[in-house]
C-alpha positions in Angstrom: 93.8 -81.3 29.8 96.1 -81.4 27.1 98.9 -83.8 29.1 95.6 -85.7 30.3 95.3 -86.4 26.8 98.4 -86.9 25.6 98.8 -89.6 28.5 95.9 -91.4 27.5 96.9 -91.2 24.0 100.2 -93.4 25.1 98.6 -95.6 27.1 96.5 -96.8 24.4 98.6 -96.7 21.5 99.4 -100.3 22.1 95.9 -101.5 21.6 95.0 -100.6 18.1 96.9 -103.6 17.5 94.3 -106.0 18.4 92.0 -104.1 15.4 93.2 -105.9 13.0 92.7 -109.4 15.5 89.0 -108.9 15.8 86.6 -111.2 14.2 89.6 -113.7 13.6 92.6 -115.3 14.0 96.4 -114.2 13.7 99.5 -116.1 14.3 97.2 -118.6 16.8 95.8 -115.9 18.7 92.4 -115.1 19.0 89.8 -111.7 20.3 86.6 -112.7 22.0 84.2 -110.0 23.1 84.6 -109.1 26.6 82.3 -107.5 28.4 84.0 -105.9 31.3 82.8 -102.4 32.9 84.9 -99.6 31.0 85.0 -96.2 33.2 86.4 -92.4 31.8 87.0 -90.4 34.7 84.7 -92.0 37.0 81.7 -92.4 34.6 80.6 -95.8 33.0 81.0 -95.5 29.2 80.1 -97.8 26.5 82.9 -99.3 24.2 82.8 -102.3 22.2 86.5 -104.5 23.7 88.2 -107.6 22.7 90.0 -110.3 24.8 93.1 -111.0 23.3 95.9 -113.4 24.9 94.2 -112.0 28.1 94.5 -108.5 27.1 91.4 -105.8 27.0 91.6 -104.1 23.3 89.2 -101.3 22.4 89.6 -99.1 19.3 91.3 -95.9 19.6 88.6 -93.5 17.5 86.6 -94.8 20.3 88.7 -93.9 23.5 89.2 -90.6 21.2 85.1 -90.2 21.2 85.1 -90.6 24.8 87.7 -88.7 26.4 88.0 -85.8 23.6 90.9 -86.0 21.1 90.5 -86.4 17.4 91.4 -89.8 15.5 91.6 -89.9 11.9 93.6 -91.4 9.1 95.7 -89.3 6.4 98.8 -91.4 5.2 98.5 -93.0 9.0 96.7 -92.6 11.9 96.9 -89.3 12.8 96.2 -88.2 16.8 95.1 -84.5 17.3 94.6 -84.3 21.1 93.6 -80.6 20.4 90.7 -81.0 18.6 87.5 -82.7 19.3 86.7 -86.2 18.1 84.7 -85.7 14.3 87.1 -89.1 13.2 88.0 -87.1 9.9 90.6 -85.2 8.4 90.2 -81.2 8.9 89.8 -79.3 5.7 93.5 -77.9 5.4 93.0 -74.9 3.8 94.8 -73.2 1.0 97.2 -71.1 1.2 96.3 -67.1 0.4 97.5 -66.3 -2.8 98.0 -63.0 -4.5 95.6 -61.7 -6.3 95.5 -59.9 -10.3 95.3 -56.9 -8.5 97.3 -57.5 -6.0 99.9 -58.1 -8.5 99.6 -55.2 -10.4 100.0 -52.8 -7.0 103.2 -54.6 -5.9 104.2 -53.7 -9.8 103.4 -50.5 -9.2 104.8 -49.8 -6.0 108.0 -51.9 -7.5 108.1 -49.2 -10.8 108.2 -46.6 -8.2 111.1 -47.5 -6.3 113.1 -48.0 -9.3 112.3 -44.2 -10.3 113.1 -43.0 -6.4 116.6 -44.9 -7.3 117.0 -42.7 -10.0 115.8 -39.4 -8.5 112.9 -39.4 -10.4 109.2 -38.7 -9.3 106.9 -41.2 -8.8 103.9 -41.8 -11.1 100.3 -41.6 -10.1 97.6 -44.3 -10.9 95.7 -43.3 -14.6 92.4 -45.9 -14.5 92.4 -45.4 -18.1 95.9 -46.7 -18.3 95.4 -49.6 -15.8 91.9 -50.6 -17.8 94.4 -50.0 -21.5 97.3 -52.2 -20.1 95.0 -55.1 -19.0 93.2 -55.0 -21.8 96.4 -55.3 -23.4 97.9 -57.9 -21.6 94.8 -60.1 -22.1 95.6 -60.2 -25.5 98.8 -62.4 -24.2 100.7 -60.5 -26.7 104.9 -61.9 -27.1 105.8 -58.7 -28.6 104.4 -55.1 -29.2 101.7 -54.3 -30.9 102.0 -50.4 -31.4 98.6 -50.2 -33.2 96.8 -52.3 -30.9 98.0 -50.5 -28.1 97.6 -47.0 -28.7 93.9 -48.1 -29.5 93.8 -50.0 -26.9 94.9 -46.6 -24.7 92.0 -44.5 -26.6 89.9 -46.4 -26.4 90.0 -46.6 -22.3 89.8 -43.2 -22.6 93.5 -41.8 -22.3 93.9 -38.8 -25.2 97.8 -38.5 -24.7 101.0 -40.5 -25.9 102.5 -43.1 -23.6 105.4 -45.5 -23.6 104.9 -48.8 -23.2 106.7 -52.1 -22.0 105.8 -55.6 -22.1 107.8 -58.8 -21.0 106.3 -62.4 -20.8 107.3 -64.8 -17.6 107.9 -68.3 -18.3 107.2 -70.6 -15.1 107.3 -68.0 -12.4 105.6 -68.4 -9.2 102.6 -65.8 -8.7 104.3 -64.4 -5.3 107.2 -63.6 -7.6 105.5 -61.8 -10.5 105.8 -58.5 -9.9 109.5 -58.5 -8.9 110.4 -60.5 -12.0 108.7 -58.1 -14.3 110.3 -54.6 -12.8 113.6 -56.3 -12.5 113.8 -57.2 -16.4 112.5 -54.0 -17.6 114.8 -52.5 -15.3 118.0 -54.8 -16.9 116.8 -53.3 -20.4 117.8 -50.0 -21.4 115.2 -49.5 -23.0 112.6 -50.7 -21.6 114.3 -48.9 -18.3 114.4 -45.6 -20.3 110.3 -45.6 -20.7 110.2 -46.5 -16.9 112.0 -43.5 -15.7 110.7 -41.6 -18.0 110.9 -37.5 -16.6 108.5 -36.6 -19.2 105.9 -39.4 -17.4 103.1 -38.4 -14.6 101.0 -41.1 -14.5 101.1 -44.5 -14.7 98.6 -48.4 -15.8 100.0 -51.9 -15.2 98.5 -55.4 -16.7 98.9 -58.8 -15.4 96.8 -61.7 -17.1 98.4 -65.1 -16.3 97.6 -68.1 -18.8 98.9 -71.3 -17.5 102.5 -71.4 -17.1 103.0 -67.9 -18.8 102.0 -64.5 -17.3 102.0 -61.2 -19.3 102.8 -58.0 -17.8 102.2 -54.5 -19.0 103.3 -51.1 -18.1 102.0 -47.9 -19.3 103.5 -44.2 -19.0 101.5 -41.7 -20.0 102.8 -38.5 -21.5 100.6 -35.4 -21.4 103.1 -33.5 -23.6 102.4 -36.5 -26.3 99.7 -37.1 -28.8 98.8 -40.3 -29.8 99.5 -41.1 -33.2 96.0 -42.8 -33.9 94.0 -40.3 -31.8 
């Protein structure tokens, strides 16, 4: 069916020319109903067709109608032998993107490796941590806030110390988030120091993006630590 269509597509290529002919005059020529019998596959079909220089011209939406291809116009006439006639652009959908918490799981698988690299154990999830580092980042802090944050960690209900990194991205896609954040904490010392932390078990990441710039958060938590505002 599809070569059917794609045949008839050529074959009538040629005749949206004469659109822009009917009702008028170009150049000294002129389109004149005609009323000739017009047949798709045996049947008798109705199409409105010109007479040009001798010529039949019918539209090509309309031979799309009939035989089963879509016709529609998006920077051109666009031929989708495919699809069914509607005569209008299909919704293109967008393209999946990640989510916050998507994000902060790639971030937190990301952390991980980096402490497999250096024969560390992993971290587990802390909710408490997660819900303090969001909360956190949020706050689309440019620099530390040691106060702020070990409230912030007490008040999500965490009663140990933690350590604590921040960095802000400037113009980076959202696919790329996550590996840009890891990678500079990791090109710190000391922000790679709190991430590889032995004395850390646990583990709460933040994202909050705010137009061009995203904020990430990490959070270690330390059950051998106290929290100096607890």
């Amino acid at each position: 069916m599809k070569h059917y269509k794609q045949n008839i597509t050529a074959m009538v290529t040629g005749m949206v020319i004469g659109a822009s002919l009917v009702g008028g005059a170009a150049a000294g020529i002129f389109a004149e109903p005609t009323w000739q019998n017009i047949y798709v596959d045996g049947q008798q079909v109705s199409m409105t067709a010109y007479n040009i220089a001798g010529n039949n011209y019918v539209r090509l939406r309309d031979i799309g109608q009939q035989v089963g291809f879509n016709v529609y116009w998006s920077d051109g006439v666009q031929i989708d032998t495919d699809a069914p006639y509607t005569g209008v652009a299909p919704v293109q959908e967008a393209a999946a993107l990640p989510t916050n918490m998507e994000i902060r799981e790639e971030m937190i698988r990301r952390i991980n490796e980096v402490r497999r690299k250096y024969s560390v154990s992993e971290l587990t999830v802390n909710q408490s941590l997660m819900d303090a580092a969001q909360e956190c980042s949020s706050r689309l802090y440019t620099s530390h806030h040691n106060r702020e944050e070990c409230e912030a960690v007490l008040d999500a209900g965490y009663p140990h110390g933690f350590g604590s990194n921040l960095t802000v991205l400037v113009g980076t896609g959202i696919s790329s988030i996550a590996a840009k954040a890891v990678a500079n904490w990791e090109k710190s010392p000391g922000h790679l120091e709190t991430m590889i932390s032995a004395d850390g078990d646990t583990l709460g990441v933040g994202v909050t993006i705010d137009n061009s710039r995203t904020f990430c958060y990490m959070m270690v938590g330390n059950p051998n630590a106290y929290n100096p505002y607890s």
